[in-house]
TORVO-471662 format. One line per 5 residues: number of its first residue (from 1); for each residue x, y, z of N, C-alpha, C. Coordinates in Angstrom, 3 decimals, decimal comma, padded with zeros to 6 digits. Each point is the difference from the previous one (the first is absolute). Layout:
N
NUM	X/Y/Z/X/Y/Z/X/Y/Z  ... .
% end
This chain:
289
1	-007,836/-043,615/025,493/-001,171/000,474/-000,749/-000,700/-001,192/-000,639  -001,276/000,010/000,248/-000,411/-001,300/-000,863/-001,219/001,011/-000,727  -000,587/-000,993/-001,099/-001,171/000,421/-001,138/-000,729/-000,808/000,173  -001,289/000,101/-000,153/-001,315/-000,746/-000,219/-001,316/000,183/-000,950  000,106/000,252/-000,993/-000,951/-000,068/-000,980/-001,310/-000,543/000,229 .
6	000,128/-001,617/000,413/-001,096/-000,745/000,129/-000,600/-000,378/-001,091  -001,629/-000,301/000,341/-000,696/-000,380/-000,658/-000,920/001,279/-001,105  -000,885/-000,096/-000,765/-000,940/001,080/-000,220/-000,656/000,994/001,293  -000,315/-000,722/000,962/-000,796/000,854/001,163/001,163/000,180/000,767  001,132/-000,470/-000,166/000,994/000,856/001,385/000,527/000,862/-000,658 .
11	000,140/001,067/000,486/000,975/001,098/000,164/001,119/-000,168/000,031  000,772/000,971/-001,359/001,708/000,051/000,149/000,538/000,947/001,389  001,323/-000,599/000,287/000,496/000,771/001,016/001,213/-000,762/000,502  000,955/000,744/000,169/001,441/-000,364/000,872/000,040/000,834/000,937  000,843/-000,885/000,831/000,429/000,126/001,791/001,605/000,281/000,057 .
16	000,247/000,958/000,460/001,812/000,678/000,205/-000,129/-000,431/001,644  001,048/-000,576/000,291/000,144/-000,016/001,411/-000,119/-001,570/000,247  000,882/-000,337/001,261/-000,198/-001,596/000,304/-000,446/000,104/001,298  -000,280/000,375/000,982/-000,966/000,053/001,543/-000,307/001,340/-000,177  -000,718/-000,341/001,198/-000,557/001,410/000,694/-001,667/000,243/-000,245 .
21	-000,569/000,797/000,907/-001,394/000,130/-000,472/-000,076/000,094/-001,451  -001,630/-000,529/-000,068/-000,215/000,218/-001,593/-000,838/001,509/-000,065  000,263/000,600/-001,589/-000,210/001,671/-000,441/-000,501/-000,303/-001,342  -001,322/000,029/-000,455/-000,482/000,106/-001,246/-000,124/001,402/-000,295  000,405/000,036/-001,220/000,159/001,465/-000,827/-000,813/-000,218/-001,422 .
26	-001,567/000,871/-000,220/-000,614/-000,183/-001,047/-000,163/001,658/-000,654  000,271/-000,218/-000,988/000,292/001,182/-000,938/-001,340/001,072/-000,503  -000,081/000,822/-000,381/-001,179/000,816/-000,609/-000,241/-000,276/-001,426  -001,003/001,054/-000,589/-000,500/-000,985/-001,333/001,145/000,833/-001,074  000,305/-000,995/-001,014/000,756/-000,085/-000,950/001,615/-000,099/000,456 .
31	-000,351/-001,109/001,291/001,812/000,089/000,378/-000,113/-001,337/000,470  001,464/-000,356/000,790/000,347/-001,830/-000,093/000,632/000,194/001,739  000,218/-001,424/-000,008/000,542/000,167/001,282/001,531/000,149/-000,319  000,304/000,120/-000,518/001,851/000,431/-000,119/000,033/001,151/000,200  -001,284/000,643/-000,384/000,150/001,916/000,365/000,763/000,372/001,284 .
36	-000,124/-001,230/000,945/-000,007/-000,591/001,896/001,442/000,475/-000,263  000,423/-000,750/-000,665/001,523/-000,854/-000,007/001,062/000,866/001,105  000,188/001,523/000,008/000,792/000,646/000,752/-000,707/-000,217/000,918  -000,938/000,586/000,518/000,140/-000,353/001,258/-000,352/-001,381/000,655  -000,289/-000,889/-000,913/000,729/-001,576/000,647/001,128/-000,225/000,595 .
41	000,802/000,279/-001,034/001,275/-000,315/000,392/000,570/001,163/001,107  -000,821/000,783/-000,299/000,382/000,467/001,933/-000,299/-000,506/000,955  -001,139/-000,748/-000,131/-000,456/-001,020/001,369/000,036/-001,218/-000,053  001,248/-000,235/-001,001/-000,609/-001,956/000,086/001,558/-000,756/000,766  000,590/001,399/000,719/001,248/-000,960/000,724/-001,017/-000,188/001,373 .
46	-001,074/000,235/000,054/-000,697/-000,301/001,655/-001,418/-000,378/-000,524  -000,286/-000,402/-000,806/-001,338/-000,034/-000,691/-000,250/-000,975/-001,070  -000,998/-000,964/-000,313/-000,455/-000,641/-000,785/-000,625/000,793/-001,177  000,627/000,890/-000,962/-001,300/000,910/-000,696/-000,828/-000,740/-001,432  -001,113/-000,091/-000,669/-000,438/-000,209/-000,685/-000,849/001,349/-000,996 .
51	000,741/-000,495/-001,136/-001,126/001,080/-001,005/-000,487/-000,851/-001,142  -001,116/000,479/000,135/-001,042/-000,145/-000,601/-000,482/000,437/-001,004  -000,071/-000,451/-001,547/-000,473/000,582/-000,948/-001,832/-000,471/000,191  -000,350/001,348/-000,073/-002,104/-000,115/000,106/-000,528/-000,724/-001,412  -000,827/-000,698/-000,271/-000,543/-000,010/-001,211/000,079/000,750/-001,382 .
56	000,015/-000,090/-001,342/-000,008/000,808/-000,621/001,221/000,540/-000,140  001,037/-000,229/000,531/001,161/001,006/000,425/001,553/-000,797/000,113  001,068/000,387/-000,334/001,144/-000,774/-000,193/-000,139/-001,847/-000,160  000,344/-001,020/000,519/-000,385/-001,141/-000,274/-000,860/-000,880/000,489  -001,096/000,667/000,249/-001,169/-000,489/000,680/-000,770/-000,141/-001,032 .
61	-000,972/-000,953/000,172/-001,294/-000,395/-001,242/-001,208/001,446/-000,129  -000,152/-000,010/-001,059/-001,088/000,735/-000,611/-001,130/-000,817/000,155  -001,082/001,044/000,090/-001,395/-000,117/000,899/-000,956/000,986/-000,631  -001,342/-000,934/-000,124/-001,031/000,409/-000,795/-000,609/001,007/000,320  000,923/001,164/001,216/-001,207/001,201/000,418/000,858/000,373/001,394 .
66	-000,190/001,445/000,404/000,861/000,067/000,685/-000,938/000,362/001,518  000,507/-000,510/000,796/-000,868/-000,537/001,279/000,871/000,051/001,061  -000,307/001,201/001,281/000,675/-000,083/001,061/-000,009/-000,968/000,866  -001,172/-000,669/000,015/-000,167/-001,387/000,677/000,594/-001,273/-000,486  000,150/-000,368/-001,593/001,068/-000,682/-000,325/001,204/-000,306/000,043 .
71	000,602/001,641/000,018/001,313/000,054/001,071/-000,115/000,111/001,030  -000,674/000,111/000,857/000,385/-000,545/000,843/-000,017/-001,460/000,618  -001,235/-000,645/-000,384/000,108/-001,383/-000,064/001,351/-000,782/-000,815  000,856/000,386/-001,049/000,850/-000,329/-000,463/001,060/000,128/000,786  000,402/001,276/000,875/000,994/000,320/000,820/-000,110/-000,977/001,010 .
76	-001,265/000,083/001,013/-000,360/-000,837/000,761/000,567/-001,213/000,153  000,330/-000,577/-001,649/000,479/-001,650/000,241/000,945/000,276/-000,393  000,863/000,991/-000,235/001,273/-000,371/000,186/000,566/000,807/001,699  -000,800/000,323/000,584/000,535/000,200/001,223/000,367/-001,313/000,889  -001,953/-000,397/-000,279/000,123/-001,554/000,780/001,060/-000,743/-000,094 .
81	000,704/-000,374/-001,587/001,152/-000,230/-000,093/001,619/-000,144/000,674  -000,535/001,270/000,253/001,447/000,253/001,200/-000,477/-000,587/001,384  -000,597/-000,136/000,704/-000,565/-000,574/000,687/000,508/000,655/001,430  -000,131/000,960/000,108/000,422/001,178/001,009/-000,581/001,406/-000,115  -000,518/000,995/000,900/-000,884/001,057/-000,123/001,378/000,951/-000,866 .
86	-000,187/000,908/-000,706/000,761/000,854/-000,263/-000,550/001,386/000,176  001,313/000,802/-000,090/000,006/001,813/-000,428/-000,877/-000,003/-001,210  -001,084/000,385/-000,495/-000,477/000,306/-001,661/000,361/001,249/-000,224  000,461/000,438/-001,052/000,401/001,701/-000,168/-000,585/-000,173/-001,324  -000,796/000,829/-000,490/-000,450/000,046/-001,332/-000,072/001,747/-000,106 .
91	000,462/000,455/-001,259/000,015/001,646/-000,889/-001,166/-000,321/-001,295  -001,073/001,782/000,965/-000,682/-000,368/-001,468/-001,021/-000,890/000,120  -000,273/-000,419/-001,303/-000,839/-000,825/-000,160/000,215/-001,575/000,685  001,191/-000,146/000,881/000,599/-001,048/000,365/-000,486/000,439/001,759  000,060/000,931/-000,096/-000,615/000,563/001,597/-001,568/-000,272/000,070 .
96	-001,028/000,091/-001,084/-000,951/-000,518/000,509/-000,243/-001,370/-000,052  000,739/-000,650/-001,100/000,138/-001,410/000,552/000,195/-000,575/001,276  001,102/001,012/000,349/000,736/-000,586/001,210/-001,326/-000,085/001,402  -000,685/001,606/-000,236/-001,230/000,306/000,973/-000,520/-001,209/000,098  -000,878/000,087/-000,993/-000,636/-001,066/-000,417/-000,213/-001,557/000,492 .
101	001,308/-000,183/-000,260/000,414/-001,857/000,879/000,060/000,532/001,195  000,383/000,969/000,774/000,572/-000,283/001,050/-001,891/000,126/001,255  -001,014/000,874/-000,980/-001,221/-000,478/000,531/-000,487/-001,328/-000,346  000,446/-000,145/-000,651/-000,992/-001,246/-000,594/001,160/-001,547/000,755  001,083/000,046/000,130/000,609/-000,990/000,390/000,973/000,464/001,004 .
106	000,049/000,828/000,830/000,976/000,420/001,061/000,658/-000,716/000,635  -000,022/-001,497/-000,225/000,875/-001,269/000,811/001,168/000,336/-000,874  000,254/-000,172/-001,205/000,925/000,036/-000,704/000,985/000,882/000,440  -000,485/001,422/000,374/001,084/000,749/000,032/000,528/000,256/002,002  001,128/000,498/-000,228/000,575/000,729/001,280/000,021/001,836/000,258 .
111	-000,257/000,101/-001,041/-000,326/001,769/-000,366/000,207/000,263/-001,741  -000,586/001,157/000,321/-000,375/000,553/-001,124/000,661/001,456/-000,606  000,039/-000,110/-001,116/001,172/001,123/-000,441/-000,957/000,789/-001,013  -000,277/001,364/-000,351/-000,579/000,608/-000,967/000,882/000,937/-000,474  -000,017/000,356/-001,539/000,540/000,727/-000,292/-000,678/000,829/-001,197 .
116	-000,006/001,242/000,440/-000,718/001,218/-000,521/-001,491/-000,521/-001,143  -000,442/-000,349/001,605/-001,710/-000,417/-001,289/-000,524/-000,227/001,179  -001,767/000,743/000,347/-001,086/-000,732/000,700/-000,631/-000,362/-000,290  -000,698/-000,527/000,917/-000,912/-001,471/-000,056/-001,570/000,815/-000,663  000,215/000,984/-001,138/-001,605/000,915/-000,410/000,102/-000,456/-001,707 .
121	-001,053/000,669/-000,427/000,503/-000,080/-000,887/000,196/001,694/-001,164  000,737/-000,892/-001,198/000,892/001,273/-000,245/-000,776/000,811/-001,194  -000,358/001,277/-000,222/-000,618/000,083/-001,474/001,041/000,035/-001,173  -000,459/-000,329/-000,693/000,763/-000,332/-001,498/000,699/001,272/-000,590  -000,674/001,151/-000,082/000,762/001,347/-000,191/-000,107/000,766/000,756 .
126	001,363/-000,007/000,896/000,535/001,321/000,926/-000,991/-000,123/001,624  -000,544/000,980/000,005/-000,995/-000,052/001,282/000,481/-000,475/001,626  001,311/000,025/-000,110/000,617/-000,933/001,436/000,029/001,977/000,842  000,072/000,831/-000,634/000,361/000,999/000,876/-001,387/001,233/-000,401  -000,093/001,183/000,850/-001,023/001,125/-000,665/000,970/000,431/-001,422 .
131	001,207/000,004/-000,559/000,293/000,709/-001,090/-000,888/000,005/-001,249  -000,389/000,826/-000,359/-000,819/-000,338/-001,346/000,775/000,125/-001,120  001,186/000,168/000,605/001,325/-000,157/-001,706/000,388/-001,718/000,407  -000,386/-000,856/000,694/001,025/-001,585/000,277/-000,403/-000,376/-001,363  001,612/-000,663/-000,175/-000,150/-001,138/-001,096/-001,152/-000,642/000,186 .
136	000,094/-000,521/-001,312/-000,846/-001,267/-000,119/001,066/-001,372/000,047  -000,948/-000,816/000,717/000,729/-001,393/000,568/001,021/-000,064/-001,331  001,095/-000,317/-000,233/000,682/-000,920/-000,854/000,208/-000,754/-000,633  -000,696/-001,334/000,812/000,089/-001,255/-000,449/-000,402/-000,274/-001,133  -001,604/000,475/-000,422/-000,094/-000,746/-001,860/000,813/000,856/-000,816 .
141	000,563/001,160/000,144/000,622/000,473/-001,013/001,588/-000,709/-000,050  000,844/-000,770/000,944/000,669/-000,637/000,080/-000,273/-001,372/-000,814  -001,100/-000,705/000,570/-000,550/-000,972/-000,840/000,228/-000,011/-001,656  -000,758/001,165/-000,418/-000,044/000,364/-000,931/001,300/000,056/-001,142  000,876/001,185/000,708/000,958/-000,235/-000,356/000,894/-001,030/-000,413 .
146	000,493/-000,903/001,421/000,225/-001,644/-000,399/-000,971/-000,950/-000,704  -001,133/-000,262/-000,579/-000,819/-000,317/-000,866/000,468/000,434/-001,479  000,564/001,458/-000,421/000,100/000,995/-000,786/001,351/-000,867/-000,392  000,716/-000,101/000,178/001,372/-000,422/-000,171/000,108/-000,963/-000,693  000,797/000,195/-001,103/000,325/-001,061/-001,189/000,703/-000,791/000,113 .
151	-000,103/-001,314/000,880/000,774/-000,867/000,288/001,047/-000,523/-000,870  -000,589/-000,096/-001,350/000,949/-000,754/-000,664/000,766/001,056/-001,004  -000,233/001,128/-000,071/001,088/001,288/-000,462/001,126/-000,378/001,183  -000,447/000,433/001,133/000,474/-000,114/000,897/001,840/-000,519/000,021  001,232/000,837/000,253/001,116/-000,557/000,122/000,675/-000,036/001,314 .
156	000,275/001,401/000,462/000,177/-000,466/001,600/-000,774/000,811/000,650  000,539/-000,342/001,449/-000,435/000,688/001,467/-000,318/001,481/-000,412  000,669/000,782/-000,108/000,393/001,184/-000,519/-001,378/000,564/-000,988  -000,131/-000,616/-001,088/-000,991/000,099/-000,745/-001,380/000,020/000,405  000,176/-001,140/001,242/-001,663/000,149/000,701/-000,331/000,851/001,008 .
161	001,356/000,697/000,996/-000,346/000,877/000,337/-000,244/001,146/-000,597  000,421/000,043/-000,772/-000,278/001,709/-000,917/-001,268/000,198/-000,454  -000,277/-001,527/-000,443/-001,602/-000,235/-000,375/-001,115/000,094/001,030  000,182/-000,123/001,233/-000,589/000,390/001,577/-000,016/001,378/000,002  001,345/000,568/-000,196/000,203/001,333/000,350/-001,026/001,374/000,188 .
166	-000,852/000,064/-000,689/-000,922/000,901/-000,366/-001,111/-000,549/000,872  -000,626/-001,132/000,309/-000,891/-000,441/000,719/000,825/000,047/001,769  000,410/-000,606/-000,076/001,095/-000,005/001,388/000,829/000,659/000,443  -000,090/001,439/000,289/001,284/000,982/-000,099/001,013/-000,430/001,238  -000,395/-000,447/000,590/000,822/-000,556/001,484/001,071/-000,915/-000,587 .
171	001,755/000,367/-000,247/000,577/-001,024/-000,047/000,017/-001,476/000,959  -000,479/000,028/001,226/000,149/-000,965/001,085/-001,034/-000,920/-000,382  -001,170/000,550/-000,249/-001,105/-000,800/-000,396/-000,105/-000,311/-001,167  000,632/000,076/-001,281/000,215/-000,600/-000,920/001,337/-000,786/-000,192  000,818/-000,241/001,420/000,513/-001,159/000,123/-000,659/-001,122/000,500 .
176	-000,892/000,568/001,144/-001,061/-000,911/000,693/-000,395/-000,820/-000,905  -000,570/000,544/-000,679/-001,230/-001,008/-001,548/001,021/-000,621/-000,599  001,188/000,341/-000,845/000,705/-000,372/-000,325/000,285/-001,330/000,138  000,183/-000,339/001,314/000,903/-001,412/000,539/-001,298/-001,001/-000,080  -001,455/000,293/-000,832/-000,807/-000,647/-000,521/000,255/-000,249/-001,354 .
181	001,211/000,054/-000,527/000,047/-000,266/-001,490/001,059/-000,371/000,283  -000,377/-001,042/-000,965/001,659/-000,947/000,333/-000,106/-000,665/-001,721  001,560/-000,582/-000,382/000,072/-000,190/-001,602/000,321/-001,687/-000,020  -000,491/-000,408/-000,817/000,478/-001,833/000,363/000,094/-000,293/-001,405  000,647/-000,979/-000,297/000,164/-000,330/-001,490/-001,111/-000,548/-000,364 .
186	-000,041/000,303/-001,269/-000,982/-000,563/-001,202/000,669/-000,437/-001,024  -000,854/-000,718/-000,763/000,298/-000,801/-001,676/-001,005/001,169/-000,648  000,799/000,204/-001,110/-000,499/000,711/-000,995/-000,910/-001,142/-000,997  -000,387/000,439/-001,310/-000,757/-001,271/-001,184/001,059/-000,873/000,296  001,285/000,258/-000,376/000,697/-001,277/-000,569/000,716/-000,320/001,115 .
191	-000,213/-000,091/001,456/000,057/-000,404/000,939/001,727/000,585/000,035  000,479/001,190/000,278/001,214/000,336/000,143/-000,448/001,102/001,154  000,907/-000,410/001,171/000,044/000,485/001,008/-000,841/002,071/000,034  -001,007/000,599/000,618/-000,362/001,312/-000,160/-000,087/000,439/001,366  000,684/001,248/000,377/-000,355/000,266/001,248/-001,648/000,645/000,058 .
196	-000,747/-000,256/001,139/-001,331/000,419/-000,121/-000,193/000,549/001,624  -001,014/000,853/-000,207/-000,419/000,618/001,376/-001,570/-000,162/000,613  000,170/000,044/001,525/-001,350/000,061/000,009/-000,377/000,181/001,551  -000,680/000,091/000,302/-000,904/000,858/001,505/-000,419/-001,154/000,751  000,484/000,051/001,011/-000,347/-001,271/001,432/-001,143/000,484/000,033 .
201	-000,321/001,321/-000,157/-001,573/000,288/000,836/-000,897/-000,325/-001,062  -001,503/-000,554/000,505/-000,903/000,062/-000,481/-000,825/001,457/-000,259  000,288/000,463/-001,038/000,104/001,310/-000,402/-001,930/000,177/-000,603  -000,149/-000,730/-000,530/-001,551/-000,033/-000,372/-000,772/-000,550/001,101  -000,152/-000,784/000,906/-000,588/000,095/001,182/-000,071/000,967/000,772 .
206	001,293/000,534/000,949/000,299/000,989/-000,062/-000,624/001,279/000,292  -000,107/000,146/-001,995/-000,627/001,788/-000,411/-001,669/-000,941/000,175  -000,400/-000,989/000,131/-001,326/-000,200/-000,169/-000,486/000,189/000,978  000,781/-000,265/001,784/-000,675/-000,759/001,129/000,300/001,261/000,651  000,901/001,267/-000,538/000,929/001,041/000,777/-001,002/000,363/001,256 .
211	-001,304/000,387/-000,249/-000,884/000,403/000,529/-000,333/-000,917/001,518  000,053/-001,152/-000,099/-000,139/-001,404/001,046/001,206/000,444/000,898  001,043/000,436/-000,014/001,211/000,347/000,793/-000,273/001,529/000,659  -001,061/000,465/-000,315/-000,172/001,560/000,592/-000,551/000,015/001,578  -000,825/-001,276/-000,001/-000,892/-000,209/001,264/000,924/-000,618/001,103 .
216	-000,910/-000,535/000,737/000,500/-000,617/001,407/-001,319/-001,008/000,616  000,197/-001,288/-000,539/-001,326/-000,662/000,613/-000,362/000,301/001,349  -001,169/-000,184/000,286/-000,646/-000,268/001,138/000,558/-001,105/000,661  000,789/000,371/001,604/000,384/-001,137/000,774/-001,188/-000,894/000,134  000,289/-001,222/000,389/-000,882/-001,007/001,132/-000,575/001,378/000,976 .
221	-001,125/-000,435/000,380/-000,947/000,608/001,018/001,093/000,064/001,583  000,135/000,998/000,279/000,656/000,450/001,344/001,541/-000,203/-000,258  000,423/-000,417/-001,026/001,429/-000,496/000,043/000,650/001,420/000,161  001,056/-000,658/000,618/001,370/000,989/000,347/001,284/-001,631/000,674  001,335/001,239/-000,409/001,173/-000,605/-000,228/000,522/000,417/001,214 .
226	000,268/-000,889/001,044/-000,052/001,104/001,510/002,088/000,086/-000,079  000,608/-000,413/-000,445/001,186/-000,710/-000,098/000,965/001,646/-000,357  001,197/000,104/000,286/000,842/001,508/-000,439/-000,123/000,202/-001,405  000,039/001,563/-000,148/-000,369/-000,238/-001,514/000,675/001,361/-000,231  001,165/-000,142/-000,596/000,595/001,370/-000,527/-000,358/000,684/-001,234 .
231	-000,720/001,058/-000,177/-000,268/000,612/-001,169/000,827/001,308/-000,405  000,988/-000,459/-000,945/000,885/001,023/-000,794/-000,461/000,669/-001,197  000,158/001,499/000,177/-000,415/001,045/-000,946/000,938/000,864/-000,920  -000,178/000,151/-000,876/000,888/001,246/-000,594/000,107/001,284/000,328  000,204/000,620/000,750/-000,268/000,959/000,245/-000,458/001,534/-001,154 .
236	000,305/-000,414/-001,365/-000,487/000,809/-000,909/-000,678/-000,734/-000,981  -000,523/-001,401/000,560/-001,313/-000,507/-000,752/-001,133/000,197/000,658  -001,495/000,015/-000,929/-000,662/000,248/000,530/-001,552/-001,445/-000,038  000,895/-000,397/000,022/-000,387/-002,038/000,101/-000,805/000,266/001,547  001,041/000,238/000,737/-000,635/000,038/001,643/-000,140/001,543/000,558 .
241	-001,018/-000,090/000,011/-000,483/001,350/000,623/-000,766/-000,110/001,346  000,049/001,181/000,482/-000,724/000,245/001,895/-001,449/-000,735/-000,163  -000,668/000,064/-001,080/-001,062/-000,595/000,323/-000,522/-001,301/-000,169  001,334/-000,971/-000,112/-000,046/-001,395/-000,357/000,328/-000,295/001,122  -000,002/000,681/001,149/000,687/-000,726/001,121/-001,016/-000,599/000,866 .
246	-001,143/000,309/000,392/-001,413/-000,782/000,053/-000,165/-000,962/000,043  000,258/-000,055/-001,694/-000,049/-001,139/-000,658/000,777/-001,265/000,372  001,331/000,644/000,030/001,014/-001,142/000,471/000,296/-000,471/001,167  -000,513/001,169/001,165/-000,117/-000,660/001,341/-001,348/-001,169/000,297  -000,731/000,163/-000,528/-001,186/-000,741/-000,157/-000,221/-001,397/-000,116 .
251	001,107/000,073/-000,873/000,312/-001,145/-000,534/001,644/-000,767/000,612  000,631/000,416/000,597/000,924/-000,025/000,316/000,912/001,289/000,901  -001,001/-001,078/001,136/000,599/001,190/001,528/001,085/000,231/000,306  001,164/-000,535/-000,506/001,472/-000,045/000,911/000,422/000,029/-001,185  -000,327/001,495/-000,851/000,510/000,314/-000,790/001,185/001,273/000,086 .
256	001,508/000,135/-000,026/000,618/001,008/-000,145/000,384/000,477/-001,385  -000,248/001,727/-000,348/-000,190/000,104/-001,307/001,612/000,793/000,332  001,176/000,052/-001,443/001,326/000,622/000,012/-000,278/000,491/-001,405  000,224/001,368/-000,009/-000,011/000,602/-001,350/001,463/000,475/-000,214  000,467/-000,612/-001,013/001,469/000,162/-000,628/000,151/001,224/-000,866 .
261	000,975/000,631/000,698/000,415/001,438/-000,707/000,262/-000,242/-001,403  -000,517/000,742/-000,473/001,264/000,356/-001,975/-000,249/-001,466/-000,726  -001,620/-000,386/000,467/-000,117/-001,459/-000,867/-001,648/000,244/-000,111  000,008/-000,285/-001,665/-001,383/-000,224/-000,443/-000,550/-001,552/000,174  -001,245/-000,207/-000,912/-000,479/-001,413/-000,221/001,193/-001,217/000,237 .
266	001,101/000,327/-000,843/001,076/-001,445/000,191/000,936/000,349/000,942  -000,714/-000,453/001,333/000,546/000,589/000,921/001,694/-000,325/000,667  -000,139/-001,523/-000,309/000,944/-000,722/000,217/001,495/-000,244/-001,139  -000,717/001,023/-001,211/001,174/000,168/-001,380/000,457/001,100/000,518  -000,846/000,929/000,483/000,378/001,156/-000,241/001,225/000,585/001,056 .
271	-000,836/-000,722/001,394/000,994/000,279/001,472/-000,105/-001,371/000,482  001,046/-000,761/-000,876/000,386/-001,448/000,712/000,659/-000,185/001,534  001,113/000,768/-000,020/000,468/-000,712/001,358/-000,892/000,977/001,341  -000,728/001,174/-000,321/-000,738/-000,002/001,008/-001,176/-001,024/000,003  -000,456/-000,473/-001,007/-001,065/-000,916/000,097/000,570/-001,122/000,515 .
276	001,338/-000,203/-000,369/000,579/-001,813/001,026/000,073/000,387/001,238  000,210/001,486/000,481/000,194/000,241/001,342/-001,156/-000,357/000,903  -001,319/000,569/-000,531/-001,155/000,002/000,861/-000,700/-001,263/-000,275  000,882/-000,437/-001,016/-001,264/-001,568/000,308/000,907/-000,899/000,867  001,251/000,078/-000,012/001,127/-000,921/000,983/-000,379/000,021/001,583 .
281	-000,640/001,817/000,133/000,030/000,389/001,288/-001,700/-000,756/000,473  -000,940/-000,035/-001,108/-000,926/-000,630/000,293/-000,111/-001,746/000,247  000,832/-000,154/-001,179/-000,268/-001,562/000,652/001,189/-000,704/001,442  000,865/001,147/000,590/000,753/-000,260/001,218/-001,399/000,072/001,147  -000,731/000,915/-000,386/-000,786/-000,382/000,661/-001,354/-001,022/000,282 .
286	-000,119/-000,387/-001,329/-001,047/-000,581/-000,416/000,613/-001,810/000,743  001,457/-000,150/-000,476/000,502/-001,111/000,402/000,736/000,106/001,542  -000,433/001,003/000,551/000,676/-000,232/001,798/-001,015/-000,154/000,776  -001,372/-000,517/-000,821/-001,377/-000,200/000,505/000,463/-001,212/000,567 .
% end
């Protein structure tokens, strides 16, 4: 396993695995690339894997505005880096990143991985289905919540989930956010050791830019990603629906879509080892090219 922090403009991220093709794994918004971590280590006895923390997000630099084209230009150079085409798999808001580069720079990669997100864009409250009872999107009231939170009352783990609780009723997803708060020592006045807490994510950017993450830029003129491109669904999310498919062939012809039973939005928390199954079975094929 190695780490790389870098500079201000590179991107944090560690690699599990010593050969084998390379597999970038980029996370959705308000998550890190360790979210990866299981199913890394399912593929890194035949696999080079890398995860990737995005901007804004676990130990990556904070950024004056939040911009799908910045990440991807940021990702971009740390692909070049490796200096070999890879698998990109991005969830989420890490999936239109992933789109994204792979029109705008398709040398980089060897295929393309999506997971439960198309290339449209999304409205802010509910509207993905005809129900006129759908939630409303989540995300700023999550925001909110973690914003809300009294860091320095604050004693343990325990305490901050309970404090989520009412905003976040999903135990799974208020572990998700969770593993964005982390506690590091502090000096109190008289400089005697204080434990203190605090949020990897850029939490006020964030709730400011939430809106900038709803869309889906405009490709380059005629672009398309002609390269395999597996797109994984939840089968009881409603992220990908029948009428995004248009969309995504359009843009990416040698697209196969797999909708995973008994798994919402976190598709890969929810039904892990079927999700290591169908991406193993994809890149046997992707690599017997």
């Amino acid at each position: 396993m190695t780490e790389d922090a870098g500079n201000d403009e590179r991107l944090a991220s560690r690699t599990l695995g010593e050969s084998g093709p390379r597999v970038v794994f980029v996370h959705g918004l308000f998550g890190q690339g360790k979210n990866w971590t299981t199913i890394a280590k399912g593929m890194a006895d035949g696999h080079r894997v890398t995860l990737v923390d995005l901007p804004n997000h676990g130990h990556s630099p904070w950024t004056e505005r939040v911009d799908y084209l910045d990440m991807v230009r940021m990702l971009a150079a740390e692909l070049e880096q490796l200096g070999e085409p890879v698998t990109l798999v991005g969830h989420s808001m890490g999936g239109k990143v992933a789109m994204q580069l792979a029109l705008r720079r398709p040398e980089l990669l060897r295929a393309l991985v999506v997971v439960d997100i198309a290339p449209v864009e999304y409205p802010l409250q509910g509207g993905r289905t005809d129900d006129p009872d759908e939630e409303a999107s989540p995300f700023a009231a999550y925001i909110q919540a973690m914003r809300a939170m009294d860091l320095d009352r604050l004693r343990t783990r325990e305490d901050a989930d309970a404090a989520l609780k009412e905003a976040v009723p999903s135990r799974m997803v208020r572990s998700f956010l969770l593993q964005s708060l982390v506690r590091e020592g502090l000096s109190d006045q008289e400089g005697r050791p204080a434990p203190g807490w605090r949020w990897r994510l850029n939490l006020e950017l964030l709730e400011r830019d939430l809106e900038e993450l709803r869309g889906f830029p405009e490709p380059p003129p005629g672009a398309t990603y002609d390269g395999p491109v597996l797109w994984v669904a939840g089968a009881n999310s409603s992220y990908v629906l029948d009428r995004d498919r248009p969309h995504m062939d359009a843009l990416f012809p040698a697209t196969r879509l797999v909708r995973i039973k008994n798994a919402g939005h976190w598709v890969h928390s929810e039904q892990p080892e079927i999700f290591l199954t169908t991406l193993r079975l994809f890149l046997e094929r992707v690599e017997a090219r």
